[in-house]
Residue, then its C-alpha position, 0 to 999 in steps of 0.5 A: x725555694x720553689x721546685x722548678x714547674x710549680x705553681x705558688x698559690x699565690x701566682x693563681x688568679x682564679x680555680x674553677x671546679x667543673x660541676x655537675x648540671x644539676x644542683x651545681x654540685x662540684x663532684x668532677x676531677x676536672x679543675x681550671x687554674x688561671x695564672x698570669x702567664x696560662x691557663x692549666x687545665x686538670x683532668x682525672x682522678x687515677x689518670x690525670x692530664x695536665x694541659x696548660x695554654x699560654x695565655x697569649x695564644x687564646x684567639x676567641x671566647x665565647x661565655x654560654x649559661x643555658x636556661x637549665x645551668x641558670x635554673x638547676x646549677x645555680x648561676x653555672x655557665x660554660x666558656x668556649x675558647x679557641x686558641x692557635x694551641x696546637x694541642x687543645x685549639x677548642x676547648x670548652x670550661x663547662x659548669x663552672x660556678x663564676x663564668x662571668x668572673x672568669x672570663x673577665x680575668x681571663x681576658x684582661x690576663x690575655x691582653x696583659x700578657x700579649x703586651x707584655x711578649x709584645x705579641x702581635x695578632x699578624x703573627x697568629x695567622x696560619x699559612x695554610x689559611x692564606x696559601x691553602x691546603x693543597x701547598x706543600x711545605x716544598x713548594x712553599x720553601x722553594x717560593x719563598x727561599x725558606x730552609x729547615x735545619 
């Protein structure tokens, strides 16, 4: 039986090393793990930080290969992925060595896993964006009868 919050090798799509930008060399603590519920993200060697995005909250990808990845990294690229995830909203997969691979499944898990909690993308959408900054959570409890516990 598997110990409760850890992930079974066989529940990983894909695991990205980042490199570095010269030679494509994988000499960094800083691994990407793809699963089909999230995307983890590990950083450090002596200190790690472990930050997981769920997979139906990512809004936007944007795939990056500069002429020094494509030339000296050998075929390295970088994603950009914005998410509604409070903790990591921006954050940036760089050097990696199957970009275009990755991105693919990343996609493709998004849209599963949206299908799957039945997620719609009206439910993604920020109040403040719409009433604006200056609204203060009293005002808009009182407008719209809305009570904290």
């Amino acid at each position: 039986m598997a110990r409760k919050g850890k992930i079974r090798k066989e529940d990983i799509l894909i695991k990205e090393r980042r490199r570095w930008r010269l030679f494509g060399l994988p000499f960094t603590f800083n691994t990407y793990t793809l699963t089909a519920k999230k995307l983890i993200v590990k950083t450090g060697l002596f200190n790690t930080v472990e930050d997981e995005i769920l997979l139906y909250r990512i809004v936007d990808m944007t795939v990056k290969s500069t002429f020094a990845q494509k030339v000296f990294g050998f075929g390295l690229g970088s994603l950009c992925i914005i998410s509604s995830d409070k903790t990591s909203s921006h954050l940036d997969i760089k050097n990696i060595r199957n970009y275009k691979l990755f991105r693919q499944l990343l996609s493709d898990q998004v849209e599963s896993e949206r299908l799957r909690v039945k997620f719609r993308a009206g439910e993604m959408v920020d109040r403040d964006a719409h009433y604006g900054d200056d609204v203060h959570d009293d005002d808009y409890e009182d407008q719209f009868g809305i009570t904290h516990m």
